[in-house]
Each structure stands twice: as C-alpha cells, then as structure tokens.
C-alpha positions as CSV (number, residue, x, y, z in Angstrom):
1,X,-71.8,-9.6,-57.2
2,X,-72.9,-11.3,-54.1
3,X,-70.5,-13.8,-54.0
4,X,-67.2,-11.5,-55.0
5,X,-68.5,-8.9,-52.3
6,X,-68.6,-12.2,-49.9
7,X,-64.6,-13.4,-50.9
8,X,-63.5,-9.4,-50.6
9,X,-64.6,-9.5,-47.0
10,X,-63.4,-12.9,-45.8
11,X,-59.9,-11.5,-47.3
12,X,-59.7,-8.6,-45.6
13,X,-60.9,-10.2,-42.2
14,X,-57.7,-12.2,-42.6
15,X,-55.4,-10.1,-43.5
16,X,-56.4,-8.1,-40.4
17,X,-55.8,-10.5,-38.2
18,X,-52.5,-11.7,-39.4
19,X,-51.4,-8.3,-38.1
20,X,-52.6,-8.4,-34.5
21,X,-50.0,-8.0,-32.0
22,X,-49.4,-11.1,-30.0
23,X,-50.6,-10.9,-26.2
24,X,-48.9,-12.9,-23.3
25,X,-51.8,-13.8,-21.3
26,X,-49.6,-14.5,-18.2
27,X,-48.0,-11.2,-17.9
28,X,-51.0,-9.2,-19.7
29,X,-48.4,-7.6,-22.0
30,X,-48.6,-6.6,-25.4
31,X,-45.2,-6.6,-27.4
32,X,-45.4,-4.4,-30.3
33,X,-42.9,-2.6,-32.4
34,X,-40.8,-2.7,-29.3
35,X,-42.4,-1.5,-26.8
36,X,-44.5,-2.7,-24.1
37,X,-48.7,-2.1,-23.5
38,X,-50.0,-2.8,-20.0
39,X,-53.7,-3.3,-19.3
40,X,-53.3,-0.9,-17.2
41,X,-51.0,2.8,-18.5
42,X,-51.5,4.2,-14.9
43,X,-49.6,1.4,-13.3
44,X,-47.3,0.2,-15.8
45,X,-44.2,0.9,-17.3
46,X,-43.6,2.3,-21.2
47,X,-40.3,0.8,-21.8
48,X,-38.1,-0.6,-24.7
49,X,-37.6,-4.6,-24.6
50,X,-35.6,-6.7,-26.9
51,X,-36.4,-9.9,-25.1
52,X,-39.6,-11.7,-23.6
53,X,-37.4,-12.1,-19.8
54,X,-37.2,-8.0,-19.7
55,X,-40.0,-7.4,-19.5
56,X,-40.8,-5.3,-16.6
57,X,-44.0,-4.9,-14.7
58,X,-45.7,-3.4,-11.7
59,X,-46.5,-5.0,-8.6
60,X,-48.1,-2.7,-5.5
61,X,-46.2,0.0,-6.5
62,X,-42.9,-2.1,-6.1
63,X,-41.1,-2.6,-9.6
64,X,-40.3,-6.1,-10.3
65,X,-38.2,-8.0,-12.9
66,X,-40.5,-10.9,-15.0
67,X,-38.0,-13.6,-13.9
68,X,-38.9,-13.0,-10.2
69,X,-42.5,-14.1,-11.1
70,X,-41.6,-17.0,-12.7
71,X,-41.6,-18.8,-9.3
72,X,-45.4,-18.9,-8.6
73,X,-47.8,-16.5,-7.2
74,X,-47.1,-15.3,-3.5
75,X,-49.7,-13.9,-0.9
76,X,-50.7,-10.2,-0.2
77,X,-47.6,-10.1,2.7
78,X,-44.9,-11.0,0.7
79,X,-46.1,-9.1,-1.9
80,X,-46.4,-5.4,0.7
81,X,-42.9,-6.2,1.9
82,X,-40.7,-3.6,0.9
83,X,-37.9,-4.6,-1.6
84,X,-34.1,-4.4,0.2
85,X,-35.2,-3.2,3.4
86,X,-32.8,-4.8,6.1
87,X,-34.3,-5.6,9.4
88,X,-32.3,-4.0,12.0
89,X,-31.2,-5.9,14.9
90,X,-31.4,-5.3,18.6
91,X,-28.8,-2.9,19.6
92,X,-26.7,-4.2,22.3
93,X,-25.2,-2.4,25.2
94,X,-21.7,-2.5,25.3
95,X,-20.1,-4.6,28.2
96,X,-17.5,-3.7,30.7
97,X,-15.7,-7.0,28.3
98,X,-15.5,-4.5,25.5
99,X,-14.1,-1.3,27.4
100,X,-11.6,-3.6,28.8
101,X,-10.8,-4.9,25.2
102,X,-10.2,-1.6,24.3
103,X,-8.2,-0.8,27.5
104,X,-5.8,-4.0,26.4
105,X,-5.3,-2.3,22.8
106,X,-4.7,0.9,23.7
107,X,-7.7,2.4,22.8
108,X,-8.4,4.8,25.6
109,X,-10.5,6.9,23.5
110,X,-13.0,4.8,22.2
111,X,-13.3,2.8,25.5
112,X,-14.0,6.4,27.3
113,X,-16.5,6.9,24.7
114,X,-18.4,3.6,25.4
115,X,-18.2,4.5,29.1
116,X,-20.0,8.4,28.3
117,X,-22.6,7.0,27.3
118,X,-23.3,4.0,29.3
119,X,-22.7,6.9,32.2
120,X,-24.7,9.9,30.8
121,X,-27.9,7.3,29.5
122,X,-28.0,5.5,32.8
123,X,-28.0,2.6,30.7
124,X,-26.2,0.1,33.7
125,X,-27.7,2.0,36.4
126,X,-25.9,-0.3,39.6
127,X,-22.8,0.0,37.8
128,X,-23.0,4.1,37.7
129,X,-20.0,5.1,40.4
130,X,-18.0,2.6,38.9
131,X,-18.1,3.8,35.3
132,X,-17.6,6.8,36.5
133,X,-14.3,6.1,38.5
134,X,-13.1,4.9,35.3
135,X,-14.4,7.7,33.5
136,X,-12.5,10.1,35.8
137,X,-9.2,7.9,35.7
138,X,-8.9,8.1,31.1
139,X,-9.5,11.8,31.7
140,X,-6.9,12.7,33.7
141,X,-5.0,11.2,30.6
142,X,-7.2,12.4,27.9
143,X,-8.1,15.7,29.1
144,X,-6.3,17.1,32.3
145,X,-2.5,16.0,31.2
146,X,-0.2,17.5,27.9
147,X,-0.3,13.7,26.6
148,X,-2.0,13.8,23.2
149,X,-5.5,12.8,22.1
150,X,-8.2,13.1,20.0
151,X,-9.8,16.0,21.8
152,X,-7.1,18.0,21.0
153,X,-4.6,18.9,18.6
154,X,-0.7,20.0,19.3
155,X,0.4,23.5,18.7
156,X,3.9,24.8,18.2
157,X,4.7,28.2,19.7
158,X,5.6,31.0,16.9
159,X,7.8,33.9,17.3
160,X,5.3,36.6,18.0
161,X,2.8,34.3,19.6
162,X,0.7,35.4,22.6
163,X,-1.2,33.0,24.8
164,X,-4.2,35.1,24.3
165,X,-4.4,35.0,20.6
166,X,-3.5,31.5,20.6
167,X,-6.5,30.6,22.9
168,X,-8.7,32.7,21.2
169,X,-8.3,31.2,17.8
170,X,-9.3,27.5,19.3
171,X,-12.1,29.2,21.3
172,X,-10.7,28.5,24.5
173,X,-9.0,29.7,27.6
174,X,-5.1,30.6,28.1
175,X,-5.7,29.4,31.9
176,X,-6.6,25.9,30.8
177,X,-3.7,26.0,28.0
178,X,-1.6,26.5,30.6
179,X,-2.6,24.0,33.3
180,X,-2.8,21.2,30.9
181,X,0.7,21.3,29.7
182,X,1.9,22.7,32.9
183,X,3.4,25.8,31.9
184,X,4.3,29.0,33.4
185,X,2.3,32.0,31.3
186,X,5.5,34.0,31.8
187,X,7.7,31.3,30.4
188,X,6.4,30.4,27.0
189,X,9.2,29.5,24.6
190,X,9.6,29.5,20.9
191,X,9.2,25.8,19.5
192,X,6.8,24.7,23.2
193,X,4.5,22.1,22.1
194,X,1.1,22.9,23.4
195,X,-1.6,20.6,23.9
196,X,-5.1,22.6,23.3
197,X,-8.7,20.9,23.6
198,X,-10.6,21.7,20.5
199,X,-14.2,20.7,20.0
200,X,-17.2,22.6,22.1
201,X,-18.2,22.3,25.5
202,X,-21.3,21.9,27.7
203,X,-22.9,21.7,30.9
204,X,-25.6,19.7,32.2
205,X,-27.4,20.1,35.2
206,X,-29.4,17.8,36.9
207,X,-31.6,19.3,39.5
208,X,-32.8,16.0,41.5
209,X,-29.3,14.8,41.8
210,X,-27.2,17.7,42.1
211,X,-24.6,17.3,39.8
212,X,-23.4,19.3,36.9
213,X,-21.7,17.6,34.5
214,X,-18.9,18.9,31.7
215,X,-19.3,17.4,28.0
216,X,-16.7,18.4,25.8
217,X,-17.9,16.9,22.2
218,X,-20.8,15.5,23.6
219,X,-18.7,13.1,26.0
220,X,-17.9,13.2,29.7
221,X,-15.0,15.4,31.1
222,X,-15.9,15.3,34.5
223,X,-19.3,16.0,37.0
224,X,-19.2,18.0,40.3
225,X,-21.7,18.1,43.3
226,X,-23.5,21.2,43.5
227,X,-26.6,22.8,45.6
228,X,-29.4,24.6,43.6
229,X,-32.2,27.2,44.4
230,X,-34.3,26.8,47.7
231,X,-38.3,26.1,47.5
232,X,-37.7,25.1,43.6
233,X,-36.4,28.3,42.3
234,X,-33.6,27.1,39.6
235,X,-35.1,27.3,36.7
236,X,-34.9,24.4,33.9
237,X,-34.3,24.9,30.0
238,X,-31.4,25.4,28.0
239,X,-29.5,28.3,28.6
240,X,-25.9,30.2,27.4
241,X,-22.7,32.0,28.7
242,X,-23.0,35.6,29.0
243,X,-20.1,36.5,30.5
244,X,-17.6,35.4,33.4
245,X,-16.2,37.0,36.3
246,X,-12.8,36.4,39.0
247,X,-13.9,37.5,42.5
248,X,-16.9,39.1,41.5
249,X,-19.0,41.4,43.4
250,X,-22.1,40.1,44.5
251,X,-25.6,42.4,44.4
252,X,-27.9,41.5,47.0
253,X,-31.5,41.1,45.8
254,X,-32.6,42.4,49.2
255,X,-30.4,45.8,48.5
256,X,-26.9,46.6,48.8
257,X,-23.1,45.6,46.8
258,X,-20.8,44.0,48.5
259,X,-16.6,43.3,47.1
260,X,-15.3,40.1,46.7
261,X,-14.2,38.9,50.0
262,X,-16.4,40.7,52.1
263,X,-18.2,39.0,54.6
264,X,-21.9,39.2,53.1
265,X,-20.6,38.5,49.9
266,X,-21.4,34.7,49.2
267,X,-20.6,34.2,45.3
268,X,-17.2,32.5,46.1
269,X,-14.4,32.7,43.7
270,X,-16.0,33.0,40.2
271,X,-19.0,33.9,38.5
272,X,-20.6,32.4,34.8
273,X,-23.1,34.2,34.2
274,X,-26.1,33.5,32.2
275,X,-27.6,35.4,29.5
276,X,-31.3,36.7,30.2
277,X,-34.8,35.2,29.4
278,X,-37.9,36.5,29.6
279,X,-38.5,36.5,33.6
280,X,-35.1,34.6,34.1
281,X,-32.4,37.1,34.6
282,X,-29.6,37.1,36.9
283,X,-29.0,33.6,36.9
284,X,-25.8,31.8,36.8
285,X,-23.1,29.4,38.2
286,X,-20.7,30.6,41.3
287,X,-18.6,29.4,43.7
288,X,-19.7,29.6,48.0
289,X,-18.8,30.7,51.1
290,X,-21.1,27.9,52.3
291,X,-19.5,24.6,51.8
292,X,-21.5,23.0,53.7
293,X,-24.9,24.0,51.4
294,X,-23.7,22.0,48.3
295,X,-26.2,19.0,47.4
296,X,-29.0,20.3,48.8
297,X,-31.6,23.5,48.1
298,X,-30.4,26.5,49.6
299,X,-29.1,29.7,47.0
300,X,-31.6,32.5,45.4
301,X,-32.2,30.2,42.1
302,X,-28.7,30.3,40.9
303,X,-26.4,27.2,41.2
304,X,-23.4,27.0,43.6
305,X,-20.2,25.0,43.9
306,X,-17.3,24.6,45.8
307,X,-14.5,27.1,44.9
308,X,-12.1,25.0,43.9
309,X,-14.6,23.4,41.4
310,X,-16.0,26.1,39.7
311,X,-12.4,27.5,39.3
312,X,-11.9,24.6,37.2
313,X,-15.2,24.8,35.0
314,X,-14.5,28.0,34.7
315,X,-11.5,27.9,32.8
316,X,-12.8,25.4,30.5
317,X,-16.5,27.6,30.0
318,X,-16.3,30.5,27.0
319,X,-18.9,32.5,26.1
320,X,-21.7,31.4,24.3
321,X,-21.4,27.4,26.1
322,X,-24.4,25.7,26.3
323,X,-25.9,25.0,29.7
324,X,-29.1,22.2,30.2
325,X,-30.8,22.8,33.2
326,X,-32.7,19.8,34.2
327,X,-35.1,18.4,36.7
C-alpha cells in the first residue's frame, strides 16, 4: 500500500508539471493560452500575441516593442527620454536677405509681414527707422491704394447698393471705402469694383515713445507721433471704442462747453472716445490746436495728434477697436 500510494504521487507530480506554462526569463513573460502575464498586472499590458517578437512590455511608463530591447540594456537617460519627441531648433530671425527675396518674387505680403514683426518686437533694434520706411512704402500699396491684397477682398457695386450698408456689413467705414479706391460718395456706379479692408483693427500706444501704432490683423498699417497726459496721467491697460465724433465739442474739466472751432476748444478735428472704467472715464484720442505739444506730456490724460492724423485713424477705427495703452 505504501509503495502504490508512493507511484500515485510521483505520477501526479509529473503530470503537473508537464502542464506548466513556459516562462521567458528575459522578458519575465508568461505565454499562456494566448495571452500574456507580467510580473507585474499594474504595469503591464493584458494583450493577445500570436508570436514571441509581439510581445509588448512596459518600460517607465513608455510602451515599447520586444524587438527594440533586443539591442542590449540602455541607462536610466535613454530610458526617461520621451518617445518621438523632436527637439526644436533655434528660431532664426528673418533677414533683410529674405524680405528682399520676397520683394524679387513678388511677394509683398509676406515680406510686409516679416517686417511687422521684426518692427513691432524690436527684434533688429538699429535697423528700426529703416524697417519702418519699408513698412510704410508696401502699405501704400497694400493698404492705402484700390490695388488688390490679401487684407481685403473686391466688391462689385449692386443695384440698390448704399455705401453705408456696404461698409457696415465688412465692419468698416464708407469714408475709408472711398479714399482707397478714390471715389466720389456721390458718384458710385453699378458694376464699381471696390477694394474694402476686411480683418479687425487695433491701436497700440506706447507711452515712453510717443507713438500710436495701427494693426490691422495683427500687422502694421502705419504709426503716428503723438503727445500724452502731463505729470503721468494717461492711463495704461487695454481699452475699447465707445464712440466717435467730427468737430466735437469739447467740455472743460475746469467748467464750461465750448463748439468746435472756438478758440478754447482744443480737441482738434475728431474725437474716439473711450468706453469708461472704473475711475477712468472721459478718456480718448483727439486731434489739437497745439501742434507744437505732440511727443511730449502736456493734455488732461487723454491722447492727442495732429489733425490730419487722427482724421486718418479715424476713418479706419469702428466701434468696439481694441486700444493697448502702454508704458
């Protein structure tokens, strides 16, 4: 009895271990019934496998494919390196080489662009009245004549059409319609092809140098010389259009009204207003009676220009424009 109790035990020891999945020491990967086992479930996979080179596994978190292993162990900093992540190179700032390229092939556009923002970042400071001579020079192509561009589109007058509407549905102004293309408002004709900005405009302000500068799409349209409040008063922050006036009256904060053109009155040609903040109201842009003031500290807060300046901005500004008052 001893003996057969003996044999019955040696056979079923070895019957059980004929049926012991195989292990992979390397990989530490059971394959059984087609799937796999990890030592560890939290960090590894439960996926299907048909062949021994599928077998996927986890390393630091990053999931790897068993042939990359093959190649020998690697050290902790190869193995934290992010799979697939390109190391981006050292932007370069555009050279004058490359507007000039562009200004060979045509490309007005895109070498204006390049010169916005070398301009508006500072980014070739000695070089700053230059870029901005040939900043001005595209414009008067790109923005101030009826030649086409990609800041605007063409419009064909309609039977029925009124400037008004027609400026109004492109969120601009009639005036500017008008003196782009060069047309008379009381002359518009059925089948006139109209050239008409489209995108959104804004105003930046820069306190220390006394400039205001017009963005239309983020890029430079053109920057004027201006004179800001005395003892510090113009305040800085972001700011919008409230509303805009021709000849406007001007209300003295020390009392009294006085009509455009009257002698105390010293708001020039046009008034954009802005629209109020707590403790900031009644500020604004205007033209001056007082050339002689702009680029230096000398209005109530608000800023000034010369006339003829702020009738241009004017007729490009709609309500609602965004105006960054800077230091």
């Amino acid at each position: 009895m001893k003996i057969m109790r003996n044999l019955l035990i040696m056979t079923f020891t070895v019957g059980f271990l004929l049926f012991v999945p195989n292990i992979d020491k390397n990989t530490h990967t059971g394959i059984y019934d087609d799937e796999v086992f990890a030592e560890n479930n939290q960090n590894s996979p439960l996926l299907p496998v048909k062949k021994e080179e599928e077998i996927v596994v986890y390393k630091k978190d990053i999931i790897v494919h068993s042939e990359q292993l093959k190649g020998g162990p690697k050290n902790d900093t190869e193995e934290s390196r992010p799979v697939g992540r390109l190391v981006p190179k050292k932007q370069e700032i555009p050279t004058q080489d490359v507007v000039d390229k562009y200004l060979k092939e045509g490309k007005k556009y895109e070498a204006r662009n390049i010169l916005s923002d070398l301009f508006l970042n500072k980014k070739i400071p000695e070089k700053q009245k230059e870029i901005k001579e040939q900043l001005d020079k595209l414009n008067e192509e790109l923005i101030f004549s009826p030649l086409p561009s990609p800041d605007a589109t063409i419009y064909t007058v309609q039977p029925g059409d009124v400037l008004a509407r027609i400026a109004k549905r492109y969120n601009t102004n009639y005036e500017l319609i008008m003196k782009m293309n060069g047309k008379d408002p009381n002359r518009l004709n059925i089948g006139d092809q109209l050239k008409i900005l489209t995108g959104k405009t804004k105003i930046l302000i820069s306190k220390s140098d006394y400039t205001l500068t017009l963005l239309l799409n983020e890029y430079y349209v053109k920057q004027y010389r201006i004179a800001t409040g005395k003892n510090n008063k113009t305040p800085v922050g972001t700011f919008e259009v409230k509303n805009k006036m021709k000849e406007p009256a001007w209300y003295s904060p020390d009392g009294g009204v006085f009509p455009y053109g009257h002698k105390e009155n010293i708001l020039g040609t046009r008034w954009i207003g802005f629209k109020d903040k707590p403790d900031l109201r009644g500020y604004g842009i205007h033209g001056t009676t007082q050339p002689e003031t702009i680029g230096t500290e000398s209005s109530n807060g608000c800023i000034r220009m010369l006339n003829s300046d702020v009738e241009e901005l004017y007729d490009f500004v709609t309500l609602n424009t965004e105006i960054v008052i800077q230091r």
